[in-house]
C-alpha positions as a printed Julia matrix, in Angstrom:
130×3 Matrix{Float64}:
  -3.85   -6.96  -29.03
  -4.9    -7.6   -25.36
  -6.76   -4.69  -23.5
  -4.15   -2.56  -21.37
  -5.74   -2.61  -17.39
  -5.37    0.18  -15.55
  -3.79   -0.37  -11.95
  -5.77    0.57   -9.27
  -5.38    3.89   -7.45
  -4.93    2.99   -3.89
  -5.29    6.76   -2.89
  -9.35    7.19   -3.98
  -9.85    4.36   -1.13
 -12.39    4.84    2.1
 -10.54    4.14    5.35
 -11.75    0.76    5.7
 -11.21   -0.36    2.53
  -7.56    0.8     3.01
  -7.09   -0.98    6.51
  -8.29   -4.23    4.48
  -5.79   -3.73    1.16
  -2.79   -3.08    4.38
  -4.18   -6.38    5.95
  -3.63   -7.93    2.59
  -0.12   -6.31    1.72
   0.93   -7.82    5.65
  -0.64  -11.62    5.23
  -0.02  -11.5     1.7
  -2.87  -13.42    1.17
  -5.72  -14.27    3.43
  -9.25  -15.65    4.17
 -12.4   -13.75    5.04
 -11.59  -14.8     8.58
  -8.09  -13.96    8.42
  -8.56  -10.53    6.99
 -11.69   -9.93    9.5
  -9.43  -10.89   12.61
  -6.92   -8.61   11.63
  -9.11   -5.28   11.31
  -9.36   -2.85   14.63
 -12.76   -2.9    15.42
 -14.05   -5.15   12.86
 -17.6    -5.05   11.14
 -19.58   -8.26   10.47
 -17.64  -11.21    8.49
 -20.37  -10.67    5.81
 -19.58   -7.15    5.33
 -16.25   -7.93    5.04
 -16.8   -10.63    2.6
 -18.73   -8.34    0.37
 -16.15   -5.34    1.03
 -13.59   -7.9    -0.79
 -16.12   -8.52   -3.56
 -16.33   -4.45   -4.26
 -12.25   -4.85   -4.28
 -12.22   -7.14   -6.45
 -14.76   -5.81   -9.13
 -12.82   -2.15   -8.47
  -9.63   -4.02   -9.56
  -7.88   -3.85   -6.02
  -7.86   -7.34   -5.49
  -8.11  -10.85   -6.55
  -8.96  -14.46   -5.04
  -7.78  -17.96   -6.09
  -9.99  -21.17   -4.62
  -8.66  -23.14   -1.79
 -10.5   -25.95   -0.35
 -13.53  -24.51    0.51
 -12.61  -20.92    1.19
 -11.36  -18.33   -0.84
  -8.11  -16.55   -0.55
  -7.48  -13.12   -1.3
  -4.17  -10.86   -2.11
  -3.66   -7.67   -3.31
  -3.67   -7.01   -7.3
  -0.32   -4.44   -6.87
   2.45   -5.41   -4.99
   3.46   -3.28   -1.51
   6.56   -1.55   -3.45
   4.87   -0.69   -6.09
   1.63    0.78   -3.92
   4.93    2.84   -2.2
   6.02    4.53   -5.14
   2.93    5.41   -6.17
   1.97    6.57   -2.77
   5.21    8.7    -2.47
   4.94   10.02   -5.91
   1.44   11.27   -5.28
   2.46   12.77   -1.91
   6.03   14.29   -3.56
   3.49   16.16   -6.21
   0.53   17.16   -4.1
   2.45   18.39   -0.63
   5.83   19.16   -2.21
   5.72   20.54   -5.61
   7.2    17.33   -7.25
  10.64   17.97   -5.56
  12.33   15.14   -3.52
  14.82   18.0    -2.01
  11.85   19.31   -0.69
  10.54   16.11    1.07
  13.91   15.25    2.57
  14.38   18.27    4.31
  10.73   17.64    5.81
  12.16   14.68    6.98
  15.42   16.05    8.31
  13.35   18.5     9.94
  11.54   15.81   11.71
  12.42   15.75   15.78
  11.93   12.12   16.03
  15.14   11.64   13.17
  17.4     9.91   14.57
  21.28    9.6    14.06
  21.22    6.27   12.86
  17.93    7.58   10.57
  20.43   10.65    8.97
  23.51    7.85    8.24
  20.92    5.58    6.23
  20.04    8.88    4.65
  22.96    9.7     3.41
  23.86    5.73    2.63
  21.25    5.67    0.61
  22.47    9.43   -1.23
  25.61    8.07   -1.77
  24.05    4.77   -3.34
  22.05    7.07   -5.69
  25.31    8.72   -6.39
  27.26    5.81   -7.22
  24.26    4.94  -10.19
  23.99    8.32  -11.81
């Protein structure tokens, strides 16, 4: 029976490390270069270059060969990073109740009209499964 792997937490990341999985989840894939252009303030292309290597022994990312460069993409895909973002931030700021995190956002003052229809478009959608 193959070994079960563990997905990777994307929470227990350092700010940098973050910026470069978000640079990844955006290209999809990229370069040293690529990733290294697209950081604010970037450090050295060989820090960056061995920041990928920790990634990819912490399982947070992986590359595939081409030419003579490597390319790297994320191990977890975006949505799934989202839901376990939004489940960790539902249980540790809101008790593990979604009621509780939509009336944050209600109570937002940047919520627009058009933001409170797609709201309740996307109640009624829930609705219509249950």
């Amino acid at each position: 029976m193959p070994m079960s792997r563990k997905q990777p937490d994307l929470a227990v990341l350092g700010a940098r490390e973050r910026q470069i999985i978000d640079v990844l989840f955006r290209l999809e894939s990229a370069s040293v270069a690529e990733v290294r252009d697209a950081l604010a303030s970037p450090p050295t292309y060989s820090t960056v270059r061995a920041m990928l290597g920790l990634l990819e022994q912490k399982g947070y990312v992986s590359h595939r060969r081409d030419g003579l460069r490597y390319l790297y993409a994320p191990t977890l895909s975006q949505s799934r990073a989202r839901r376990r973002a939004l489940k960790h931030l539902v249980s540790t700021f809101f008790g593990g109740s979604p009621e509780l995190v939509v009336s944050a956002l209600l109570g937002l003052d940047d919520a627009t009209p058009v933001d409170l229809e797609r709201l309740r478009e996307h109640i009624e959608r829930q609705e219509m499964k249950e």
